[in-house]
N, C-alpha and C positions, 0 to 999 in steps of 0.2 A: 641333419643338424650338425653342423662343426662346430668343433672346440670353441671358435673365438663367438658362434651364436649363443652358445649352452652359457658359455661364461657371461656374456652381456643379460642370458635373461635373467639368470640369477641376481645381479648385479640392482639391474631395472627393478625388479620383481619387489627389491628388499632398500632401495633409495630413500623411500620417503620414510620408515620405520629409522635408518639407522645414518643414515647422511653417507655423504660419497664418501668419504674417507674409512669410515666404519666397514660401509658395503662392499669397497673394493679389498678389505684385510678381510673380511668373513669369505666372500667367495675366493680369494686366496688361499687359505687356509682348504676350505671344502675341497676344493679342485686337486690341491697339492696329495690332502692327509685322505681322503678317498678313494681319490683317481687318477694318482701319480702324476698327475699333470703342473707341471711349473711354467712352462709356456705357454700363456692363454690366448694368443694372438696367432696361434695356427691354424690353417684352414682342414687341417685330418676330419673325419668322421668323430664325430664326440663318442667315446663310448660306453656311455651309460646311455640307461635308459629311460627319456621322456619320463615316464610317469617313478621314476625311483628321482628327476631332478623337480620334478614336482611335490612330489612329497617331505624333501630338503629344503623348499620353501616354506611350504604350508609351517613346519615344525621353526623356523627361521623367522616366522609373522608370530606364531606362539611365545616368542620368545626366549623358545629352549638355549641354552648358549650352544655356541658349534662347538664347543667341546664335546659336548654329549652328545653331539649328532657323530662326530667324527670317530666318539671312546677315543681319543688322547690328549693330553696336554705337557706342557717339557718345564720341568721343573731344575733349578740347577744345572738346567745344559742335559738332562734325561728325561729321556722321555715315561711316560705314565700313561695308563688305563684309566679312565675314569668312566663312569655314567650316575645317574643320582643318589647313589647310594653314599657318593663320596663329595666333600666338597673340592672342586678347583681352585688348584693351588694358587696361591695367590705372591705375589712378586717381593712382597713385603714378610712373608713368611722366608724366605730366598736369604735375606737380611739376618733374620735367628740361626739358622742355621749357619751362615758365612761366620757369625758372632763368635758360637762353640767352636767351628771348627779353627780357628785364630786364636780361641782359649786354648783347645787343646791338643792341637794338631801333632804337638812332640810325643803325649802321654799316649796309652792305650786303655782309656777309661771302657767301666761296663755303663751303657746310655738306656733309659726308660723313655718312650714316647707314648705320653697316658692321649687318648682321645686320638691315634693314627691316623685314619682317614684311609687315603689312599697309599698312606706308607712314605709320601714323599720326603719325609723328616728324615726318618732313620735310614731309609737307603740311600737317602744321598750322604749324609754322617758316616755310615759307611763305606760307601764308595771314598770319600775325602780322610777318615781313618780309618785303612785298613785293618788295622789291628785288634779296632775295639769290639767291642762286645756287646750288640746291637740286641732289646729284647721293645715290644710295642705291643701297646692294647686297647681294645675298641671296647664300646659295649653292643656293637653293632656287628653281627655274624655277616652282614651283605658287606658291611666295608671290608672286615677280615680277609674276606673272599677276595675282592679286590687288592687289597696289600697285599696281601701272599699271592696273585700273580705278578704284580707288580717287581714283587721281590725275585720271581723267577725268570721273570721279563730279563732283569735287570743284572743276573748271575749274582745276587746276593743271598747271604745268610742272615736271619732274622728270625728269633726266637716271638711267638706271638701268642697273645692271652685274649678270651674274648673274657671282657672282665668290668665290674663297672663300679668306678672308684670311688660313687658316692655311697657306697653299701662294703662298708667296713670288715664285714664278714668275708670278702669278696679279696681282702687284701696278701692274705697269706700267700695266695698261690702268687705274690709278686716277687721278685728277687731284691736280695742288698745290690745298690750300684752306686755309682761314682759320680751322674749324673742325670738329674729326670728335667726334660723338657715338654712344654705341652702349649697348642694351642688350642685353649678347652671353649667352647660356648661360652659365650660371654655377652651376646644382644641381649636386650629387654624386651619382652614378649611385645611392650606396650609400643618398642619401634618399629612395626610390622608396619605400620601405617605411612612410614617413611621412606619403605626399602625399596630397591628397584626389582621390578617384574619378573627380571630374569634370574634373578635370585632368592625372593619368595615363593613363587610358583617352582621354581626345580631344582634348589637345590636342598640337603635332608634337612627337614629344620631341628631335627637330633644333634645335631653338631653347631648350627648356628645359635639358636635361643636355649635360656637356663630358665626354667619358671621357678626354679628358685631366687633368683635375682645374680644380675652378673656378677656377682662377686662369689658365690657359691663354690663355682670349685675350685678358685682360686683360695680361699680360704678351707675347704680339703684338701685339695691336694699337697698344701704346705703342712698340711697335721702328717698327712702321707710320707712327705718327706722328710719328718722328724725322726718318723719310723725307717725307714728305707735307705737313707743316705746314707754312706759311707762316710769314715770323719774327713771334716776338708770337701765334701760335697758340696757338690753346687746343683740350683733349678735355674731354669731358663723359663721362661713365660711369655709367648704372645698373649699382647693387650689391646682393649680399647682405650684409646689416648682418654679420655673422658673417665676413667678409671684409676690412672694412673697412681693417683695419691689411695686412694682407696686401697691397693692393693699392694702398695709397699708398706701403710701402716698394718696392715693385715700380717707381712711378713717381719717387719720390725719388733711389733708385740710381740712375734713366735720367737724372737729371738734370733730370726736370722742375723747372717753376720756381711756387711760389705754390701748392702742394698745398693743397687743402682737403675736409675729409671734412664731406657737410653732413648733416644728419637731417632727414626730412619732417615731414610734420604728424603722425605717430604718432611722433615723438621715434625714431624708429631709423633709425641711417648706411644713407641709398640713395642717397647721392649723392656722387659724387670727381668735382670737376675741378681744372685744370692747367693750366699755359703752357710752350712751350715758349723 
């Protein structure tokens, strides 16, 4: 089988699931993040094997994302480790981060990222501010896992807690810092019924859904940050647009100071920050 077979059958294989456009970026990506291969149109000997590009199908009909087939994805221009422990970073998360690092790109703030994931928040904040003082925490030991290689992946320093921030007892081992950013679970149990495939079936639902109600830890982790901020501190919060007023009256009531609800590049509220 040569390259440019292997690449059409994946392609074929996965057409009617994900349309040509779709199909031809998935086997793109497979071929590239895999099997080094970037020219698909060569007639070399393919070299994998049959039943391991069989099996990248079967999982590709399941509709695992090829992230997690591949364990990467590039967040900020770096790259990341993922599989389902963590969620895939998402382009609009890209935006929060761009956000901070334009607030504070002069300063050498100390930064909290509650609910980490795969780390991409804080090590990219640190790669963009050297200086600062990057600390992150999960309540998930398999994401940790994953952040701290990511971190190492990455030549970054990153101070990490497996911690979980709706259990108050849990909060001491947290440090004073200058700024906490988070983007916490925030779906509604009850939108499962709406969600796309490849997202309900593989990715944690520890990290997407709050069965407390979405508003949950956005209304802790602002009590969090009463405790924890430095004065002149700021949080940063990814949002569901659908939430937006909900959760700035949340932080208005606490007294936050300079609420601002912002919209990304698709003109919908994903973004509240705050000082305290």
């Amino acid at each position: 089988m040569t390259i440019r077979d292997a690449y059409g059958k994946i392609q074929t294989a996965v057409l009617d699931k994900y349309g040509e456009r779709e199909s031809h970026n998935i086997t793109r990506i497979i071929f590239s993040d895999i099997y080094g291969i970037n020219n698909f149109m060569r007639e070399d000997i393919f070299p994998g094997l049959p039943e391991g590009l069989n099996q990248i199908i079967k999982r590709l009909l399941d509709s695992e994302p090829v992230q997690y087939i591949t364990e990467k994805s590039f967040f900020f221009g770096y790259e990341f480790i993922v599989n389902p422990a963590v969620l895939i970073p998402r382009p609009e998360t890209e935006e929060l981060v761009d956000l901070i690092i334009r607030d504070h790109q002069d300063s050498n703030p100390s930064i909290l990222d509650i609910g980490t994931g795969s780390g991409c928040i804080p090590i990219s904040l640190k790669k963009k501010i050297p200086d600062s003082i990057i600390h992150a925490s999960d309540i998930s030991a398999a994401a940790l896992d994953i952040a701290k290689k990511n971190a190492i992946k990455n030549q970054i320093e990153i101070h990490f807690y497996e911690n979980n921030i709706l259990d108050k007892s849990d909060w001491g081992q947290l440090p004073l810092i200058d700024i906490i950013v988070s983007n916490p679970p925030y779906i509604d149990e009850k939108e499962k019924n709406v969600m796309e495939k490849n997202v309900l079936e593989w990715e944690p639902h520890l990290a997407l859904f709050s069965k407390e109600g979405p508003l949950c830890f956005y209304d802790v982790i602002s009590d969090f940050a009463l405790e924890h901020l430095n004065e002149n501190g700021a949080i940063y919060f990814e949002i569901n647009e659908f939430h937006s007023e909900g959760i700035s009256d949340i932080l208005e009531r606490k007294h936050f100071k300079n609420v601002e609800i912002i919209k990304d590049l698709q003109q919908k509220e994903r973004i509240i920050k705050a000082m305290v």
